[in-house]
C-alpha positions as CSV (number, residue, x, y, z in Angstrom):
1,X,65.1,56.7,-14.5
2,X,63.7,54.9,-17.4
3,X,59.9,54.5,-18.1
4,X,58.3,51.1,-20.0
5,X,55.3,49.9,-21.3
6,X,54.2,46.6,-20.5
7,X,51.4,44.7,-22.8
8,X,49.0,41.7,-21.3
9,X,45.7,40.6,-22.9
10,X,43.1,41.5,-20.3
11,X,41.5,38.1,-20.3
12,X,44.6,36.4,-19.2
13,X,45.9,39.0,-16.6
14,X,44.4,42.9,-16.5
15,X,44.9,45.6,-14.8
16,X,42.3,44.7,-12.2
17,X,44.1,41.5,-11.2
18,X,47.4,43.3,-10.8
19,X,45.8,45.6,-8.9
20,X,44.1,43.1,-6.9
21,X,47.8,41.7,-6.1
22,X,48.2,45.0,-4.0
23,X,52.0,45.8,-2.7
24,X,53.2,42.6,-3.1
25,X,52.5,42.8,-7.2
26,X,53.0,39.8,-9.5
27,X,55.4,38.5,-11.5
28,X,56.0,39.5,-15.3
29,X,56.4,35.7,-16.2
30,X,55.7,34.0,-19.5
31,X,57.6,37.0,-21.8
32,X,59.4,34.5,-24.3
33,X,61.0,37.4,-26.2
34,X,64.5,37.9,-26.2
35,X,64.4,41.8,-27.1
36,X,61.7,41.9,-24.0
37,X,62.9,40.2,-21.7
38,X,66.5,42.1,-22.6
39,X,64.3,44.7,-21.8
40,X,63.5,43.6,-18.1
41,X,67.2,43.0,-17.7
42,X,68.3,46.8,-18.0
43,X,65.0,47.5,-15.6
44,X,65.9,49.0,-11.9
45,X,63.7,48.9,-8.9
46,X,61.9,51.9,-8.5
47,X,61.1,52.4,-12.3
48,X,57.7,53.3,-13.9
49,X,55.8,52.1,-16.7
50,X,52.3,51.7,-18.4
51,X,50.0,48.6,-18.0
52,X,48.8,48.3,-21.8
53,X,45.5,45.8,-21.9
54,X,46.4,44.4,-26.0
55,X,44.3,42.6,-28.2
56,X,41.0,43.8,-26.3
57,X,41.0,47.7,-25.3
58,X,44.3,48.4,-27.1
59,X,44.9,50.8,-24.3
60,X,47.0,52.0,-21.6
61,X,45.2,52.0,-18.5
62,X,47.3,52.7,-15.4
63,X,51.1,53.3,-14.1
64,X,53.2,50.5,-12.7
65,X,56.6,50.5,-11.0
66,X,59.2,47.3,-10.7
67,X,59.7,46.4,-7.9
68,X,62.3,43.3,-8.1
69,X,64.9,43.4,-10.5
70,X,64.9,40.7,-13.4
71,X,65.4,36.8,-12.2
72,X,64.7,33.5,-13.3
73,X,60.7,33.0,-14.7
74,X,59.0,30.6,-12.6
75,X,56.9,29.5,-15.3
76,X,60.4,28.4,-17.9
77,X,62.7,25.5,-16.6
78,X,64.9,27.2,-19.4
79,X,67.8,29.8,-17.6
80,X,67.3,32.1,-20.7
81,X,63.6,33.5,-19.5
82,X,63.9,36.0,-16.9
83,X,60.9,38.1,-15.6
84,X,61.0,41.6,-13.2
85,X,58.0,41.5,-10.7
86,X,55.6,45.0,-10.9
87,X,52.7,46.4,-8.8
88,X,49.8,48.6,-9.8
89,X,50.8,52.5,-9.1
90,X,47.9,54.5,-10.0
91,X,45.0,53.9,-12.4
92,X,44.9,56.3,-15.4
93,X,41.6,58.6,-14.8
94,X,40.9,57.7,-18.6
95,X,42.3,55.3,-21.1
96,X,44.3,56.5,-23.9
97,X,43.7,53.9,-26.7
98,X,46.5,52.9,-29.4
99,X,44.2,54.8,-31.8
100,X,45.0,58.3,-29.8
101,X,48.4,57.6,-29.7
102,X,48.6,57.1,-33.2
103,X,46.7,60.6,-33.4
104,X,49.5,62.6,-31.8
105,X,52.5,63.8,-34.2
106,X,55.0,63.9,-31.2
107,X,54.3,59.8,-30.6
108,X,54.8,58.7,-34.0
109,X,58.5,57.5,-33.1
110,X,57.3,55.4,-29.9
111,X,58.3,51.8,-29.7
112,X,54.2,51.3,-29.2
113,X,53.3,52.6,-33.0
114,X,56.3,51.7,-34.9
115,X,56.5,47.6,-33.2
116,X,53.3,47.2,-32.0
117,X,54.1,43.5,-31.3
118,X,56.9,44.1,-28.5
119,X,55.2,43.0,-25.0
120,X,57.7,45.0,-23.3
121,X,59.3,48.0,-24.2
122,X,61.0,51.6,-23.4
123,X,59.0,54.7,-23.1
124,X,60.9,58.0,-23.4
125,X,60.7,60.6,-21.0
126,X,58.9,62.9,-23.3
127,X,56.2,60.1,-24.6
128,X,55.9,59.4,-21.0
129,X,54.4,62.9,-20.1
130,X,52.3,63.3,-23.2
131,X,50.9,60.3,-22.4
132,X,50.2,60.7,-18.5
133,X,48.9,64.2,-19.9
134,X,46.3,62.8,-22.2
135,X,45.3,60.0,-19.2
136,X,44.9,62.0,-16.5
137,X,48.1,60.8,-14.4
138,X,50.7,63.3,-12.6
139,X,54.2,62.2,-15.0
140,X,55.6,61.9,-11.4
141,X,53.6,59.7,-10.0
């Protein structure tokens, strides 16, 4: 399965809100990308990825999974913008900040440091578990 990282500016949805959405998650709406929401096209149900709070924190903060496949954004009347729906997994016991990332020589080829402006992107498998590593999160969870 594929792992993801998906980026929202805490003030205008966080972590705690999709948390607060419990089983039933939220929609990733509003992505007005084409690479990202390609992105959410290729996604499966059942796959994982990291919430990333950007702009404030520049961290990732906790493990989501998708859990609708991608369909037509409710917020766009345009057919082009497509969203996948996520819930909140498991919190990371601490942050790891953009700034760590950056730090470790086996991350320097992730998505995350070389196009830091991509709001949703693919993780590889090995970038996943250096990552879970350094935030405290079992890679399988």
């Amino acid at each position: 399965m594929a792992h993801w990282l998906f980026k929202s500016e805490p003030d205008v949805f966080s972590w705690d809100a999709l948390v607060g959405r419990g089983a039933a998650g939220e929609e990733w709406d509003g992505v007005r990308n084409y690479q990202a929401r390609n992105n959410m096209r290729t996604m499966q149900v059942g796959e994982r990825g990291f919430f990333y709070h950007s702009r404030t924190g520049l961290e990732i903060v906790g493990v989501v999974e998708v859990i609708a496949p991608a369909h037509p954004d409710s917020t766009s009347a345009d057919p082009r913008w497509e969203c996948v729906d996520l819930r909140a997994v498991a919190p990371f016991a601490r942050p790891v900040t953009l700034e760590e990332i950056k730090g470790v020589p086996e991350l320097a080829d992730m998505v995350l440091v070389r196009n830091s402006r991509l709001s949703v992107q693919p993780v590889g498998d090995g970038e996943w578990r250096i990552i879970c590593a350094l935030g405290g999160v079992d890679p399988a969870v």
